[in-house]
N, C-alpha and C positions, 0 to 999 in steps of 0.2 A: 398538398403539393409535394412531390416527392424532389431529394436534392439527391446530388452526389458529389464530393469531392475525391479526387485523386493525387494524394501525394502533390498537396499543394505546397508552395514556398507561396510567404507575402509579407511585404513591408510595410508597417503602421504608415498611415498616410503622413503624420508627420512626422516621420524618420530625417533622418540626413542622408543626402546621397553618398550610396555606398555602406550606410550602416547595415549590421547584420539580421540578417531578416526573422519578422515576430512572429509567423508561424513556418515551422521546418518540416515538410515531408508529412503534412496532414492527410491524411484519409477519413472519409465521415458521409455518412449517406440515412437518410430519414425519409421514411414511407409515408404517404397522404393520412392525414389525420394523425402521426407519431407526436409525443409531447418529451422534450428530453431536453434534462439539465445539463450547461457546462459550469463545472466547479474549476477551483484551481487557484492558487495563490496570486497577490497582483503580480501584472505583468507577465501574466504566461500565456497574453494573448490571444485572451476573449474577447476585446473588443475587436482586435484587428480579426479573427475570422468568423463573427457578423457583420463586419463590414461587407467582407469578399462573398458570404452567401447572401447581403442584400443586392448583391451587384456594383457597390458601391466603390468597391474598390479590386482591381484587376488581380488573378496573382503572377509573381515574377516567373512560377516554374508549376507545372501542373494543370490537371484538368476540372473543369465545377462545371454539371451540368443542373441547369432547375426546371422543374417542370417538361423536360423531355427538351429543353434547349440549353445550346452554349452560347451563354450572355454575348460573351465578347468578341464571338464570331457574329453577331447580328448585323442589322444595319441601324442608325442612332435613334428610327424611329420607332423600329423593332423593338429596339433597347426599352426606350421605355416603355413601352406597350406592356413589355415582361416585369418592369419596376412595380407599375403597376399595381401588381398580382403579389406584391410583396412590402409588408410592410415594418420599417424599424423604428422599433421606441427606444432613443439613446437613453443613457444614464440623466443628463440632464434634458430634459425636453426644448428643442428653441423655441418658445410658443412665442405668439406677436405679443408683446406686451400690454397693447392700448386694445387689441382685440377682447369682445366679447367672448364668455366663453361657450356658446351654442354655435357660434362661429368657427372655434377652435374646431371644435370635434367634430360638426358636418365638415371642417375640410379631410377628415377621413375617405370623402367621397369624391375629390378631388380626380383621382385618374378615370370614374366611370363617368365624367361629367364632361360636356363640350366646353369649349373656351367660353360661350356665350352665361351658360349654367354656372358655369366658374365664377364668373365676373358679378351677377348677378347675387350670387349667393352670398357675396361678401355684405349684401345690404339687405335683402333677405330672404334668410335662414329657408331653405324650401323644406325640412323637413323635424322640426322643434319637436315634436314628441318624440322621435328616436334618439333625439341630443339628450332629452329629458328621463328617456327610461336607460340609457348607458349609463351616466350618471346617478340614478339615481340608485343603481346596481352596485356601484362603487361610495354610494353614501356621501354627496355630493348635489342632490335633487337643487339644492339651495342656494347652488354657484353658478343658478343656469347661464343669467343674465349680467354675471359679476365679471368686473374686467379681468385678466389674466394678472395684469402685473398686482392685483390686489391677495394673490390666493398664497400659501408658502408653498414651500417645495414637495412636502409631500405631497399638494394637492395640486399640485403640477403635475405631478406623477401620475395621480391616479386619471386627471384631466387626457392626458397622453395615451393611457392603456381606454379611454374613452374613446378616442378618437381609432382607436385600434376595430374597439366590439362594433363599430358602424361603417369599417371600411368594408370593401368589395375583395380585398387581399387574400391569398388562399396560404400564404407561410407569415406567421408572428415572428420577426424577432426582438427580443425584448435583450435592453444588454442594462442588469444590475435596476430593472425597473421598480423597485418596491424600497431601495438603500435606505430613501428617507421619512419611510413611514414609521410609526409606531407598530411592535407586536401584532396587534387586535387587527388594527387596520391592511397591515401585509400579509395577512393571511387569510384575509375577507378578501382585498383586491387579487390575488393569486389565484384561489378557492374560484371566485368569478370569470377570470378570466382563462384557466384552464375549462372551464363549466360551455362556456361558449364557444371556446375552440373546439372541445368534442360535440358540443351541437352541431356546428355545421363543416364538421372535417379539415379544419383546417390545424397547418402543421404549424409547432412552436417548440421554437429554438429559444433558450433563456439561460442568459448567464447570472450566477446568484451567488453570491457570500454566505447568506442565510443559511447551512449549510441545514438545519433543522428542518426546513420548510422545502427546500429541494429532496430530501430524503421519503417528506411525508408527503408530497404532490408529486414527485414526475417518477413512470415506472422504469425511466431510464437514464444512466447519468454517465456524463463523458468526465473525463479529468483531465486537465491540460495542465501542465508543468515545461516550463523552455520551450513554448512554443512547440510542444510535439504530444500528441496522444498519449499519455501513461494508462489511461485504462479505458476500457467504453462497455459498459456491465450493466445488466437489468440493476435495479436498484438492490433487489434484496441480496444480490450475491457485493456487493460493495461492502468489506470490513472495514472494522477500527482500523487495522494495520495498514491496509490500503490508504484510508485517508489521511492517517497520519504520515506516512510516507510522501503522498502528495504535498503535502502541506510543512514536508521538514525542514525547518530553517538550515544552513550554508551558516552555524556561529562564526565561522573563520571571517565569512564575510560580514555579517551583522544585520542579515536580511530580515524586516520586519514581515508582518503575516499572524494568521492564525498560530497559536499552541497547540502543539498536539496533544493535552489535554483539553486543551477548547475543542477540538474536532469528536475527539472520544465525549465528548461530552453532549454532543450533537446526539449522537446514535443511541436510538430508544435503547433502553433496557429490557431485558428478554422479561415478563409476565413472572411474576415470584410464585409459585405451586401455593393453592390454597390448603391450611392444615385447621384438620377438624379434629376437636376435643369430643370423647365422649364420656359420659358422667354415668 
């Protein structure tokens, strides 16, 4: 699904009225089947613009168009029709607690589904082997039937990008979805779920701290600092300098964040030349 933003202005939804707005004069645009990381310190307003390209939230100044439409010129049932077509995995997932989890994840299919299908599904599952092989993709085969509020957070998480790999959506956006997993496990759920978005062309937008694993999975990376674009570069042209720049602390101010050692620390090392002895 291709988007476009134009020199967006938007306010965190829970701002104050009148606060100054968390993205400034965004521009940002991703072709069908595109996979691209936003990096950037907290607070520089990665969640507030997956918010605005889920449709979720309007912006004050500018223009988003997805899929060949502008959201918020629709009518409400339009609106969702196009929600639809779009799905967001927040940082923390709100799954139903007392919910099953093969429940959880066919509600991924929730908007292709009539109210009657809807309702229905809640008791049962019309489609358990596709609950069973998402899951089981994510390492997880053995949570089919287990309640939500039993699992941790990591496995909320991955429960969530579950419910993502069986929805009908043609854009992922993932905001910070892997934070609570371990190493081994966030780069199996990553690895997966980029793997199935290039299956069936669908576009993914993903905001990541993990600053290693955005380097070495998406061939494209935006950088957000104050709410405004500071870079948007195939991966490989992204330096040290760059990210450390992004990521430089305001000492005056006491702003916590990455080190710019921790960031240089990120960035593979260039292959050491092989040296041969001869005797």
């Amino acid at each position: 699904m291709q988007l476009q933003l134009d020199r967006v202005d938007a306010r965190h939804a829970a701002a104050a009225a009148g606060a100054a707005p968390a993205l400034r004069g965004v521009s940002l645009a991703a072709q069908p089947g595109e996979a691209l990381a936003i990096v950037g310190p907290s607070g520089a307003g990665k969640t507030t613009l997956l918010q605005v390209l889920a449709c979720a939230l309007p912006p004050q100044r500018g223009d988003y168009a997805v899929g060949g439409q502008r959201p918020w010129a629709l009518s409400r049932h339009a609106l969702q029709r196009l929600r639809g077509r779009l799905f967001l995995v927040p940082q923390v997932p709100p799954l139903p607690p007392r919910q099953r989890v093969v429940t959880t994840v066919l509600a991924g299919r929730l908007p292709a589904m009539s109210l009657w299908q809807s309702v229905v599904s809640l008791f049962y599952p019309a489609d358990i082997p596709a609950a069973h092989e998402a899951l089981a993709r994510l390492d997880l085969a053995d949570k089919l039937f287990e309640r939500v509020d039993r699992l941790s957070g990591g496995e909320r998480q991955r429960v969530a990008l579950a419910r993502a790999l069986v929805s009908p959506a043609r854009l992922w956006l993932l905001d910070e979805p892997i934070s609570a997993l371990d190493p081994t496990s966030a780069r199996r759920a990553l690895r997966v779920t980029l793997e199935e978005a290039r299956a069936h062309g669908v576009t993914v937008v993903a905001s990541l701290h993990q600053m290693e694993l955005a380097l070495q999975n998406f061939p494209r990376l935006v950088g957000l600092r104050d709410g405004a674009v500071a870079f948007d570069l195939p991966t490989a042209e992204v330096t040290p300098t760059r990210l450390s720049q992004l990521y430089a602390r305001d000492e005056q101010e006491g702003q916590g964040g990455e080190t710019t050692d921790d960031v240089a620390a990120a960035i593979p090392a260039p292959p050491r030349p092989a040296v041969m002895h001869c005797r």
